[in-house]
C-alpha positions in Angstrom: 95.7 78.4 79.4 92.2 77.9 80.6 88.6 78.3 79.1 86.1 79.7 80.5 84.5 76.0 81.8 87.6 76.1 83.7 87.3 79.7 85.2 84.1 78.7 86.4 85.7 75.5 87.9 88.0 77.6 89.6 86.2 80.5 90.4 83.0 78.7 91.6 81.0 81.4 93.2 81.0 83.2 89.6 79.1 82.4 86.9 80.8 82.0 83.2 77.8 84.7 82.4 79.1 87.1 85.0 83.4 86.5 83.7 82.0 86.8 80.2 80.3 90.1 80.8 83.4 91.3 82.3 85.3 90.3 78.8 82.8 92.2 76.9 83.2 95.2 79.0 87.1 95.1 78.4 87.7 94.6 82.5 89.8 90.7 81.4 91.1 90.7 77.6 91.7 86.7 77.4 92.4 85.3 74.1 90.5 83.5 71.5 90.2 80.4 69.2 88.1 78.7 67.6 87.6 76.8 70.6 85.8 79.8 72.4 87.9 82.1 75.3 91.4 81.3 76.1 92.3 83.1 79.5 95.8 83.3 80.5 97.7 83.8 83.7 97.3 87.1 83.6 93.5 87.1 83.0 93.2 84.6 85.6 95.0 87.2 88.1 92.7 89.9 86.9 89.6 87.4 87.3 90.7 86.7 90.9 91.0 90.6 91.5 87.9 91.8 89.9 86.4 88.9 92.0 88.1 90.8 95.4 87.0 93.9 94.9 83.2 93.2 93.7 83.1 90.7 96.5 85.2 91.3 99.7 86.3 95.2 98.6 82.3 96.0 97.7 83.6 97.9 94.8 80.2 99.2 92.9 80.1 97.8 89.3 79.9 101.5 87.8 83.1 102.6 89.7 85.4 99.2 88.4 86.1 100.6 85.2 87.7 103.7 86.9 89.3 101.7 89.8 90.8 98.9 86.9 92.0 102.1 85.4 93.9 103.0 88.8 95.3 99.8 89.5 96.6 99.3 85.6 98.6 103.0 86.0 99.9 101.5 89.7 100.9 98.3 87.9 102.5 100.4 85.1 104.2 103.0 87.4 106.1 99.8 89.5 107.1 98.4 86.2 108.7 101.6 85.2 110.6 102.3 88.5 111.7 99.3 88.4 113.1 99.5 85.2 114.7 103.4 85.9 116.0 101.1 89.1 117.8 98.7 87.1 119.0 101.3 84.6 120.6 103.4 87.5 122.6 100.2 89.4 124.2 99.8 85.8 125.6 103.4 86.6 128.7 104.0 88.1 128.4 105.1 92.1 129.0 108.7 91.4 125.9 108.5 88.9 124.0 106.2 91.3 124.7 108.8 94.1 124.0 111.7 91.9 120.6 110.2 90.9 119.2 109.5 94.9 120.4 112.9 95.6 118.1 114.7 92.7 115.4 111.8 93.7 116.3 112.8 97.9 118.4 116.1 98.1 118.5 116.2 101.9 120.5 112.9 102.4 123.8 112.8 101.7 124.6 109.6 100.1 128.3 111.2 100.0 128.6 110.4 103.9 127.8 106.5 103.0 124.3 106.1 103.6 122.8 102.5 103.5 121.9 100.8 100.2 124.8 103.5 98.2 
């Protein structure tokens, strides 16, 4: 858990002015106390990638909501395949196979094809 003295500490070509208008636009959601802002891990990732993409990438300020928005249904998308992933190698191989061959019908994982 950082604050946001520490963000800056980290993060020293931002300003704390600069990562706190990103909290109050909702682009990093870190937590708070009575102490002030508590960021996380996971805010300090999405610090360091709002900082890449406004920076390095060149990513306009009034297109970040709509590219945050993109990369949050990537992020969400990989977390849910691989959860479906892990659900179907708990299947037996004749569901496993069944599965790739609605997901891929012109391989046929019957003829031993890698990975089945």
């Amino acid at each position: 858990m950082m604050d946001i003295i520490t963000i800056a500490a980290l993060f020293p070509d931002l300003t704390q002015v600069e990562v706190i208008s990103w909290v109050e636009r909702g682009w990093v959601s870190p937590d708070t106390n009575e102490g002030g802002l508590v960021f996380r891990d996971i805010d300090v990732a999405r610090v360091r990638l709002i900082r890449d993409l406004r920076q390095s990438m060149d990513v306009a300020e009034d297109a970040m909501p709509l590219v945050l928005s993109l990369l949050d249904q990537v992020y969400e998308l990989r977390s849910r395949l691989k959860s479906v992933l892990r659900a179907v190698e708990t299947q037996p191989r004749d569901v496993q196979r069944a599965v790739l061959a609605a997901i891929e019908p012109s391989v046929d994982y019957d003829r031993g094809a890698a990975g089945v």
